[in-house]
N, C-alpha and C positions, 0 to 999 in steps of 0.2 A: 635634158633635151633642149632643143633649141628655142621650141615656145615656150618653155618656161623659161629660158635666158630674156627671150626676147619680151615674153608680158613682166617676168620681174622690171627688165629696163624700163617698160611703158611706165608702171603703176611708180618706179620711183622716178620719175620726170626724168630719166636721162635718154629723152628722145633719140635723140644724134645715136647715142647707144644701140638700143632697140633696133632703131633700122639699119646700123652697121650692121649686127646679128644677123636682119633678115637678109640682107644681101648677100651676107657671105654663107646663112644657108643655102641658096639659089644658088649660089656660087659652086658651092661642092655638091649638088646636085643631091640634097636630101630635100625630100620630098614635103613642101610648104602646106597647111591647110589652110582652111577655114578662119582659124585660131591662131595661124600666124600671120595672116591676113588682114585679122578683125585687132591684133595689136601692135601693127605695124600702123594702119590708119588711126587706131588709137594716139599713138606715136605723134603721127603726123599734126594729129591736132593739137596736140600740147607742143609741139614745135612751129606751129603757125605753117603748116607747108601744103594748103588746100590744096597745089596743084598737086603735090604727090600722092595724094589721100584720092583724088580721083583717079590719078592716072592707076594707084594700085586697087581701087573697085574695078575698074575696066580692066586689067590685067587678070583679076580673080575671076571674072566673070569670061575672059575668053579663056581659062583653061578650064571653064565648066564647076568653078566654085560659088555658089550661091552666097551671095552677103545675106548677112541677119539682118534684124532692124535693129541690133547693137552697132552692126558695121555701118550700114546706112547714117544712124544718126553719128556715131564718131565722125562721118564725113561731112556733113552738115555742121555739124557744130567747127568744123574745121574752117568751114566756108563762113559763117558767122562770124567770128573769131578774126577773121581780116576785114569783114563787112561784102563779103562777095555775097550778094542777096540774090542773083539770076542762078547760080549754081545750087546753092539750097534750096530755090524752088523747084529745078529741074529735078534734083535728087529727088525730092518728095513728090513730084509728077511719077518719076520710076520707078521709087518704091511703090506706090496705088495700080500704076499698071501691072507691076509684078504681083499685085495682090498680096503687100507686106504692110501690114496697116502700118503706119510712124507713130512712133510716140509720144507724148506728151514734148519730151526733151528735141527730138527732132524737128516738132512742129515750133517751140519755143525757140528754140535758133534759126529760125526762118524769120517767123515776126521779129526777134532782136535784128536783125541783120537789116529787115526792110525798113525797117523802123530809125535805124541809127545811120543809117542809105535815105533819109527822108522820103521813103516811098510808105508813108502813114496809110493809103488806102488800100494801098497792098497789105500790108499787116493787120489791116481791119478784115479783109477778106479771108484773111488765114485765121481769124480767129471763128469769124460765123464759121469756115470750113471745118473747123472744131465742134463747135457746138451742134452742126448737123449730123457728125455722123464720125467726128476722129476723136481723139481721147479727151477728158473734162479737162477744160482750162484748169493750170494752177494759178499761183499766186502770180510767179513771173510773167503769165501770163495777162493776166488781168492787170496787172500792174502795168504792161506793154500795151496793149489794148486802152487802158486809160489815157496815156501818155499820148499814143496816135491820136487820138481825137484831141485831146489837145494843140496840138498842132496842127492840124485840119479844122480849127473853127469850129468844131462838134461838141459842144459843152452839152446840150442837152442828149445825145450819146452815150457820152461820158459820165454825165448821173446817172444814165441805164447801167450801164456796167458796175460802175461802182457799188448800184444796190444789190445789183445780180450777182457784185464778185462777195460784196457782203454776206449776201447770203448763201453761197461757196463756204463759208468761212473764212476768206481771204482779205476781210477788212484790217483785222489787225496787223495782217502780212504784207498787206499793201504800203498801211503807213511805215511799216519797217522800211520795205523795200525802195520808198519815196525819197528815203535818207540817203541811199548808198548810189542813186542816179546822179 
């Protein structure tokens, strides 16, 4: 079938692939779901093509196809991936109004995107948005979260977190992760 052409191509990086497939499903008029949708934007973000990865959520969405929070975050993390941080917010604004909670990964490509967009207060924001009431910071997260306050003059912040991400578990994952920044 076609999504399985089309998520084989995702899962082996041959993006460009993947969405040839899906177009020329659309093309001969066999009928796209969900799942070829959700790896089509998959696609998209291993090819760096945010704009296509939204334009094909907005597309899914006017023929009355519900994106997941698999699709959602593939979208996000699309937008991260080039550093577009307004659009990964917005996503994750729509995912909460759709009443799709995001996920750890989708909120974690938001903070990477505003973060690396030196909008550090923003990514501080998306993390307490975490800690209220969205999924428990991981490592990547804390590790971002550390970093923002950094960069904002919040050292004394910043040993909040660090003992909080500590006690996470995520001390020893942090110093990993301090290497590979």
């Amino acid at each position: 079938t076609y999504n399985a052409v089309i998520s084989a191509c995702e899962k082996g990086t041959e993006w460009k692939w993947a969405l040839a497939v899906f177009a020329r499903a659309q093309g001969v008029r066999v009928e796209v779901d969900v799942v070829s949708y959700g790896a089509a934007i998959t696609a998209c973000e291993t090819g760096l093509k945010w704009e296509r990865a939204l334009a094909l959520l907005q597309e899914m969405q006017a023929l009355r196809l519900e994106p997941t929070r698999v699709t959602y975050s593939s979208a996000v993390n699309a937008c991260e991936k080039v550093m577009e941080w307004r659009p990964a917010l917005a996503l994750l604004q729509d995912m909460q109004a759709k009443e799709i909670a995001p996920n750890v990964h989708a909120y974690n490509a938001a903070v990477v995107a505003c973060f690396r967009t030196g909008r550090w207060r923003r990514a501080l924001r998306l993390v307490e948005d975490m800690r209220r009431g969205g999924p428990a910071p991981d490592a990547v997260t804390c590790h971002f979260a550390v970093s923002a306050c950094e960069d904002g003059g919040r050292g004394a912040r910043a040993v909040a977190l660090l003992a909080e991400a500590t006690g996470l578990g995520c001390g020893l994952l942090l110093g990993l992760s301090a290497r590979r920044t």
